[in-house]
C-alpha positions in Angstrom: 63.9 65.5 100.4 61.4 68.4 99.6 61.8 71.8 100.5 59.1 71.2 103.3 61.7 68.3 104.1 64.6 70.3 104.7 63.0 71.8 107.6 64.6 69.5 109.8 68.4 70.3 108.6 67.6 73.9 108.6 66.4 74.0 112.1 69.4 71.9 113.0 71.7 74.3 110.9 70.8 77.6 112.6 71.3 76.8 115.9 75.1 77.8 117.6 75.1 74.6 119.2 75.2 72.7 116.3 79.0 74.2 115.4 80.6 74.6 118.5 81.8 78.0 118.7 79.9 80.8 120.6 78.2 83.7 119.3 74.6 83.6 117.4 74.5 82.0 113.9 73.5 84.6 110.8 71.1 83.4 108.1 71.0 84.1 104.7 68.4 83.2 101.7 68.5 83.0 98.3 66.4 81.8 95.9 68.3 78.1 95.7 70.4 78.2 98.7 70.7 78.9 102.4 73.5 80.3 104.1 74.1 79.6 107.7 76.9 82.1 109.1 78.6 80.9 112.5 82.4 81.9 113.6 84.6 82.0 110.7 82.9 79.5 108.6 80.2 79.9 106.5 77.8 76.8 105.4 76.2 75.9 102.2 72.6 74.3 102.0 71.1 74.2 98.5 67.4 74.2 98.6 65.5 71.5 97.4 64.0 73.4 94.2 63.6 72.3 90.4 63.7 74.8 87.9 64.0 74.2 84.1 67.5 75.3 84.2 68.6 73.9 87.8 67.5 70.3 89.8 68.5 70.4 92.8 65.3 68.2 93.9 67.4 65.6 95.5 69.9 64.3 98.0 72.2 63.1 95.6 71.9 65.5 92.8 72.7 68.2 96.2 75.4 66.3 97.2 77.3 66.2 93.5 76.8 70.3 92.9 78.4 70.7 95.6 81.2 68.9 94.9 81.3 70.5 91.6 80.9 74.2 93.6 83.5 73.0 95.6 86.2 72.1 92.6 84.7 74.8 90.2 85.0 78.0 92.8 88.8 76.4 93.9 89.8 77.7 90.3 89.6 81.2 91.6 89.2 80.9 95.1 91.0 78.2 97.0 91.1 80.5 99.9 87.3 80.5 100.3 85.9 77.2 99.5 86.8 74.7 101.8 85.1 71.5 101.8 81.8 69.8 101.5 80.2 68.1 104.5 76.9 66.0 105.0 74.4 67.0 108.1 73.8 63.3 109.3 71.2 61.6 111.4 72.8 58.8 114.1 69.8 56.0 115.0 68.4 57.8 118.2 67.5 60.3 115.7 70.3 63.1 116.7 71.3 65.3 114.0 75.2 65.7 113.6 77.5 67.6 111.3 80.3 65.9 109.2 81.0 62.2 111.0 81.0 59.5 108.8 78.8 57.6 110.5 74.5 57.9 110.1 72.6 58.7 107.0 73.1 61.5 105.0 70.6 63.8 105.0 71.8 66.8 103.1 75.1 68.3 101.8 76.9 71.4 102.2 79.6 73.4 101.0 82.0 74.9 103.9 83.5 78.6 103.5 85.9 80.9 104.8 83.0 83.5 105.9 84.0 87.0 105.0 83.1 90.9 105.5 80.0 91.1 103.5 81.1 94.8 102.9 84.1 93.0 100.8 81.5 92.2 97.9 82.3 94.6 95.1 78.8 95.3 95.0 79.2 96.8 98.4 82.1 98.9 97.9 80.9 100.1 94.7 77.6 101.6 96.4 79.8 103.1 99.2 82.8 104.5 96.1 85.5 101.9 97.9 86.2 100.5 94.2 89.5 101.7 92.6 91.4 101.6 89.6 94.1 99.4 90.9 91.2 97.3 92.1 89.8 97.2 88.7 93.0 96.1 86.6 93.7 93.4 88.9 89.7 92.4 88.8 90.2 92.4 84.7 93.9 90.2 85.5 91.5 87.7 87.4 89.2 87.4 84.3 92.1 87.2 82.3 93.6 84.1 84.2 90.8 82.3 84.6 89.7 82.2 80.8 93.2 81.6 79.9 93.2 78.5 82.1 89.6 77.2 81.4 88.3 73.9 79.9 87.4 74.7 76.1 83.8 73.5 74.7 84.0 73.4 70.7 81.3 71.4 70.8 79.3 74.6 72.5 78.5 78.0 71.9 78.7 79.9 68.7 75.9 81.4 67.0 73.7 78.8 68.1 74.0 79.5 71.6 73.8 82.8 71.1 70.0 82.0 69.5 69.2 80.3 72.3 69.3 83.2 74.2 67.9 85.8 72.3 64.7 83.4 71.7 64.7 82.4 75.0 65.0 86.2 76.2 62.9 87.2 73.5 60.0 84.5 75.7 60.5 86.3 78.7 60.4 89.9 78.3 57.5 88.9 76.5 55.0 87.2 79.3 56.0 90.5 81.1 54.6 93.0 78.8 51.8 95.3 80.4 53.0 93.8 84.0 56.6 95.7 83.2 57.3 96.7 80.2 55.9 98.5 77.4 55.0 96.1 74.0 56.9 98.4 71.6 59.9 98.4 73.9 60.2 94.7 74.0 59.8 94.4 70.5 62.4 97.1 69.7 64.6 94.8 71.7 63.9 91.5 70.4 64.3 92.7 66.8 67.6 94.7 67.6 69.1 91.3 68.8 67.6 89.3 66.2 69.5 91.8 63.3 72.9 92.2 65.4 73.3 88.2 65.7 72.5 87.9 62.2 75.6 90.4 61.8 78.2 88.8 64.0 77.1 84.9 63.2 80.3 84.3 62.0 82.3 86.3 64.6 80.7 84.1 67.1 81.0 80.6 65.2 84.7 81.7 64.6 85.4 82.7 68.0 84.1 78.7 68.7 86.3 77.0 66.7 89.2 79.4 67.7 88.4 78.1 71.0 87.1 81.0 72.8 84.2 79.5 74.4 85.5 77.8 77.7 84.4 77.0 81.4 83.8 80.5 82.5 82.3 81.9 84.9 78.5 82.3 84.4 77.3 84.7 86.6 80.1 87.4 86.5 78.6 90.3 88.5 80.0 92.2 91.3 77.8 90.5 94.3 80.0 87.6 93.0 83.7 89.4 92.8 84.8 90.2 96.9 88.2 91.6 98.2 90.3 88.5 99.9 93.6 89.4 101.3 93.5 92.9 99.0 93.0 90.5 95.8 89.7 90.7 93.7 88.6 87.3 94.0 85.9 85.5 91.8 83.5 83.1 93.7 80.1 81.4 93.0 80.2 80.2 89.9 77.5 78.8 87.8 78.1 75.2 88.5 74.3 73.4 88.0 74.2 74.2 84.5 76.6 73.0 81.5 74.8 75.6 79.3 75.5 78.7 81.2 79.2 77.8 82.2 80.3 76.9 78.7 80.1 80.2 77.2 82.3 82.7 74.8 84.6 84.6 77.3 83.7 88.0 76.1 80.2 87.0 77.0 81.5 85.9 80.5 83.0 89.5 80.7 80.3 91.2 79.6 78.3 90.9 82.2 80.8 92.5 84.4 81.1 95.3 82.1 77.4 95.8 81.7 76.7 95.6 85.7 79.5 98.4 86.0 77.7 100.5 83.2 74.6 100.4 85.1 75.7 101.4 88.0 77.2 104.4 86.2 80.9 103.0 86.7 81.7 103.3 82.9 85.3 104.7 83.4 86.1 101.6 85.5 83.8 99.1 82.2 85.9 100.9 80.2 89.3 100.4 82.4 88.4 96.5 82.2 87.8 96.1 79.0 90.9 97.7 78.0 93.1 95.5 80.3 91.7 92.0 79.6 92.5 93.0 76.1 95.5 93.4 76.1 95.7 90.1 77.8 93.8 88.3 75.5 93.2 89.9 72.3 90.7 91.9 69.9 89.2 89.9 68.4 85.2 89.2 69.1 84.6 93.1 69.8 81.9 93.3 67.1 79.8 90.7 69.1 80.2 92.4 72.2 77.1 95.0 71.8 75.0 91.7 71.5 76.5 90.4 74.4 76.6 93.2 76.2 72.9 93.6 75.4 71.9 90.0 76.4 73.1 90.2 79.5 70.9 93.4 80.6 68.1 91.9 78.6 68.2 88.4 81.4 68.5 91.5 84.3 65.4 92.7 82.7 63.2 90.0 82.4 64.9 88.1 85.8 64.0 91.9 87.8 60.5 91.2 85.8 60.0 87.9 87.4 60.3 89.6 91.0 57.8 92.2 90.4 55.1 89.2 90.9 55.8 88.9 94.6 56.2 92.6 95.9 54.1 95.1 96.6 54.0 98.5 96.8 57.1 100.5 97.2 59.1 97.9 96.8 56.9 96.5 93.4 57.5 100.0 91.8 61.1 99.6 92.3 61.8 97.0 91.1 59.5 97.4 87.5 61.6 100.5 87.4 65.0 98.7 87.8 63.6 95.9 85.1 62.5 98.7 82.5 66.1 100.7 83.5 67.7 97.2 82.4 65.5 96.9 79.2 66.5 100.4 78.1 70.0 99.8 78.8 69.7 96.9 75.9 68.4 99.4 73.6 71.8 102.0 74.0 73.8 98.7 73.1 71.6 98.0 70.4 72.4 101.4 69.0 76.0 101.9 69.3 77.9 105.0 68.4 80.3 105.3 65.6 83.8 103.8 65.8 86.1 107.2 65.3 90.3 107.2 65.7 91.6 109.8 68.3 95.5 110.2 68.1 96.8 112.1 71.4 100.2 113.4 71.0 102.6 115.7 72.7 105.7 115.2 75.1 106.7 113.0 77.8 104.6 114.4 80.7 101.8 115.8 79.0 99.5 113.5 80.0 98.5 111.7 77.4 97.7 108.5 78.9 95.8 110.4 81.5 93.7 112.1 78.7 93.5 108.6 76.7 91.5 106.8 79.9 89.5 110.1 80.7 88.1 110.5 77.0 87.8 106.7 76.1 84.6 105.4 78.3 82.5 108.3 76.2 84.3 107.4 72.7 82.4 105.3 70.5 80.2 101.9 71.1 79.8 101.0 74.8 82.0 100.8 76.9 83.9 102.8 75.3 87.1 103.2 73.6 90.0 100.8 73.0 93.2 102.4 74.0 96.4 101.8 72.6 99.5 103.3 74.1 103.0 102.7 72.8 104.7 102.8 76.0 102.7 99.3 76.9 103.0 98.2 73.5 106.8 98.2 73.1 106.9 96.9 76.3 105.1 94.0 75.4 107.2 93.6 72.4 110.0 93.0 74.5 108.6 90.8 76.8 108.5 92.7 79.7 106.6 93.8 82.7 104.6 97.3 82.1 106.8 98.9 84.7 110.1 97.6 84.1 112.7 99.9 82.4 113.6 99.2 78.6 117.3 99.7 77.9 118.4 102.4 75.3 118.2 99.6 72.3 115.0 99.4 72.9 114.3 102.7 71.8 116.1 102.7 68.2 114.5 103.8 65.1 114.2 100.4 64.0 112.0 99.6 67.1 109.7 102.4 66.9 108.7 101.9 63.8 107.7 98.1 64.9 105.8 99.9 67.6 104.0 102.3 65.2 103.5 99.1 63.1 102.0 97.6 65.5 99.8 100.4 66.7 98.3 101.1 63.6 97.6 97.1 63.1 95.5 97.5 66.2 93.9 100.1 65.3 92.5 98.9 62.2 91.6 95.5 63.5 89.4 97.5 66.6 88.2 99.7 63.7 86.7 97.3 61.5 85.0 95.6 64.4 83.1 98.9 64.8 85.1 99.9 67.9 86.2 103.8 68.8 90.2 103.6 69.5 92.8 106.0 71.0 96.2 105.9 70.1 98.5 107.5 72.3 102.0 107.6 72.0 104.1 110.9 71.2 103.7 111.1 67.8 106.9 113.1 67.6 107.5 112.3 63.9 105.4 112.8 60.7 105.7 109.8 59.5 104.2 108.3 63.0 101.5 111.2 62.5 100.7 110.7 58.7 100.6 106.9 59.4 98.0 106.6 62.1 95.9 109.3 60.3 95.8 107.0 56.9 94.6 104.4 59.2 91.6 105.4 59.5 91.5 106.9 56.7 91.5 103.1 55.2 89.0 102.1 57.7 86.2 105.0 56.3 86.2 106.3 59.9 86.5 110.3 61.3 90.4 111.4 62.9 91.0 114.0 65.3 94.3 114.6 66.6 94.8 116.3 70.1 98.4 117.5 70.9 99.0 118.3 74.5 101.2 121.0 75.4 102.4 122.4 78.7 105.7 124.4 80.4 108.9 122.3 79.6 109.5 122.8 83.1 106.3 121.4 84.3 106.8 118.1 81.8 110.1 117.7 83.4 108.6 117.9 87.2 106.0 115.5 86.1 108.4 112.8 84.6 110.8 113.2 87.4 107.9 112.2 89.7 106.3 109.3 87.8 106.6 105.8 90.2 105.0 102.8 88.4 104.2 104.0 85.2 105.1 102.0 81.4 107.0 105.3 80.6 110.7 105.5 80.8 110.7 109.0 80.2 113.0 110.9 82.2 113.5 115.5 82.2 116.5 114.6 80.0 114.3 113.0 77.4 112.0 115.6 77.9 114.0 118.3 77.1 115.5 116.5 73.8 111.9 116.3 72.7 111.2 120.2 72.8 114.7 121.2 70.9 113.5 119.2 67.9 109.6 118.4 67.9 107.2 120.8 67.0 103.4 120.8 67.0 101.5 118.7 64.1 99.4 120.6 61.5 95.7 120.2 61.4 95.6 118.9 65.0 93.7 120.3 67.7 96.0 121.8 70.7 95.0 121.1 74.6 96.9 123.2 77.5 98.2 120.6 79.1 99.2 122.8 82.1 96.4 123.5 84.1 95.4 119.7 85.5 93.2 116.8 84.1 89.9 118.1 84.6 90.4 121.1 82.3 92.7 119.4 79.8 90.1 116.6 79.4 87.4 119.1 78.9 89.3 121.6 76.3 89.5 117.8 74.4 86.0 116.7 74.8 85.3 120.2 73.3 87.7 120.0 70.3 86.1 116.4 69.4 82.3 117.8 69.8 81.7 115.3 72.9 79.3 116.8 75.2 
């Protein structure tokens, strides 16, 4: 059935009678697929289009992607996706929807209709996204990688070639249209040179078995709030070659649609959180990725520019060429530095640590490691639940430190920024995280926080939720016996984040 051929099923489809529930039925249009809105359900149809990447040119191939949309979107949203049901035609000709009986003339997928203004796309433009929001968004990631089909048969360096040709082809046919020849060809080059760097990185990731059943298409319009859970949905489920995929590169193109919205601290916040789920390993690839994804936003926004005009044709160059120069900043990542933040309980350190790390180093941002999370991971346990006193020996702090500075170097030689926070009470913790990067041939600042014992001690008293078991009794051990380190730069503490975070930025030459 041709597009022109679906007209039948699409009249059919918008009309209320056709589902049996009152009310008008809502219509939506994509570029493969429309979306007929009608009571609580929404409904499915893919359009009958071919595109080198995508066939959905007939019945059957429609019918079998969307059983596969079906069982694919179930991993991560079995709330929303339903069933698939055929739009049938009886002998006298009468359309019906979902008997058994009568041919089949097209297939849909059937789904929980939701608030459109629960697309993180949504809330992001209206400032509904939170931090709470975005560690359980990174959690989501994190489960659905960890539970994915592995491909070591795909991905690697290979793939990665595939797609810096095949990018390199489109921003290409674009030039004068969009963008600017030199631009492109600073682009193309700059990924040429940095997969040549991190060929190995990527084949080892493959064999390690990092490239999986992802996602594919891993941008906010795709991420929507379901019973207050981040939930993913619409997965790329036409096309092996952009489903099997590294995960980083899965998550990158989360991270790089919150950078361009100007939500860094939240890239940043993700980042950190998925991994410590998963691991550090892959980071030097992820400017590349990171850069590959805005490059296909470039030269996709390109594509559009063909059928607007005015106003809206302007717009959208300017949104391709906004992409295109986002590529470049990945291209050109700052250098990785080491930030130690010490002080005592209730300084704020992990406060600090989050408000410096989205501006410290290659995009987006900062790896932060805290040793209040970290022992807690040692031992097994939930961020939040309370260690008992054994847990805080000398013995285990100096597995803690170990393990810090083990981090640290393995971010560092991936050409990563990193913040270590912990207290840093002792100079052996001080003297060892400073010969860390030391080793790694990278700049160290330390920032000590410092505020009113009294205040600390409010502040501890007041924590709810928080990986710290401080308490005002541990608080006031700290001040009778540690002092202030040598060389490192001192923050009041006192006066509230904002102020604190700018006295640091100051004393590490950020603007």
């Amino acid at each position: 059935m041709s597009g022109a051929g679906q007209q039948s099923v699409i009249d059919f489809l918008s009309r209320p009678g056709t589902y049996g529930v009152p009310g008008p039925v809502e219509r939506l249009e994509t570029h493969t697929a429309h979306v007929f809105l009608a009571g609580d359900r929404a409904y499915k149809l893919k359009k009958a289009v071919h595109f080198p990447y995508m066939d959905f040119s007939t019945v059957e191939k429609r019918r079998s992607f969307c059983e596969e949309e079906l069982r694919l979107n179930r991993r991560t949203a079995p709330e929303l996706y339903l069933e698939v049901r055929a739009v049938r035609r009886l002998p006298d000709g009468t359309l019906i929807l979902g008997q058994e009986e009568g041919e089949a003339l097209d297939w849909l997928v059937v789904m929980r209709r939701f608030d459109q203004s629960a697309l993180f796309d949504a809330m992001a433009e209206r400032g509904a996204l939170t931090e709470p929001l975005m560690d359980g968004l990174a959690d989501a990631v994190a489960d659905l990688h960890e539970a994915a089909e592995p491909a070591p048969d795909r991905g690697g360096a290979p793939a990665f070639r595939g797609y810096v040709e095949g990018n390199a082809v489109e921003l290409e046919r674009a030039i004068g249209a969009v963008f600017e020849a030199g631009r492109v060809e600073r682009v193309n080059e700059g990924c040429r040179a940095a997969l040549k760097q991190v060929a190995g990185v990527l084949d080892a990731r493959r064999s390690a078995g990092h490239v999986r059943r992802c996602h594919g298409d891993l941008h906010l319009r795709n991420i929507c709030l379901i019973d207050d859970r981040p939930t993913l949905f619409d997965c790329i489920e036409f096309n092996d070659d952009f489903a099997f995929i590294d995960t980083l590169y899965d998550l990158s193109f989360l991270l790089m649609d919150l950078g361009y919205r100007g939500l860094h601290d939240y890239a940043n916040r993700v980042l950190n959180r998925y991994l410590a789920r998963t691991g550090y390993d892959g980071l030097a690839a992820l400017p590349l990725m990171l850069a590959c994804r805005a490059v296909i936003r470039a030269h996709v926004t390109a594509r559009l520019v063909e059928s607007l005009e005015g106003e809206k044709r302007e717009r959208a160059a300017a949104e391709a060429r906004a992409y295109l120069d986002l590529a470049l900043s990945y291209l050109d990542p700052a250098q990785a530095r080491l930030v130690a933040v010490g002080g005592l309980s209730g300084t704020g350190k992990s406060t600090l640590a989050r408000g410096l790390a989205p501006a410290l180093g290659a995009a987006p941002g900062a790896v932060v490691l805290r040793s209040d999370v970290i022992r807690k991971r040692l031992f097994g346990v939930a961020e939040t639940e309370t260690l008992p006193q054994e847990a805080y020996k000398p013995e285990v702090s100096r597995r803690v430190f170990a393990e810090i500075a083990r981090l640290a170097a393995e971010v560092l030689a991936q050409g990563h920024a990193v913040i270590a926070d912990a207290v840093y009470g002792e100079d052996w913790q001080r003297s060892g995280i400073a010969a860390v990067a030391g080793k790694a041939g990278v700049a160290f600042d330390g920032l000590w926080l410092e505020a009113a014992q009294r205040v600390l001690e409010e502040r501890v008293d007041k924590r709810r939720g928080d990986a710290s078991d401080a308490t005002s009794a541990v608080v006031r051990a700290q001040a009778a016996r540690i002092r202030p380190p040598a060389g490192w730069a001192r923050v009041d503490a006192g006066g509230g984040r904002d102020a604190a975070l700018a006295a640091a930025r100051t004393a590490l030459g950020m603007p």
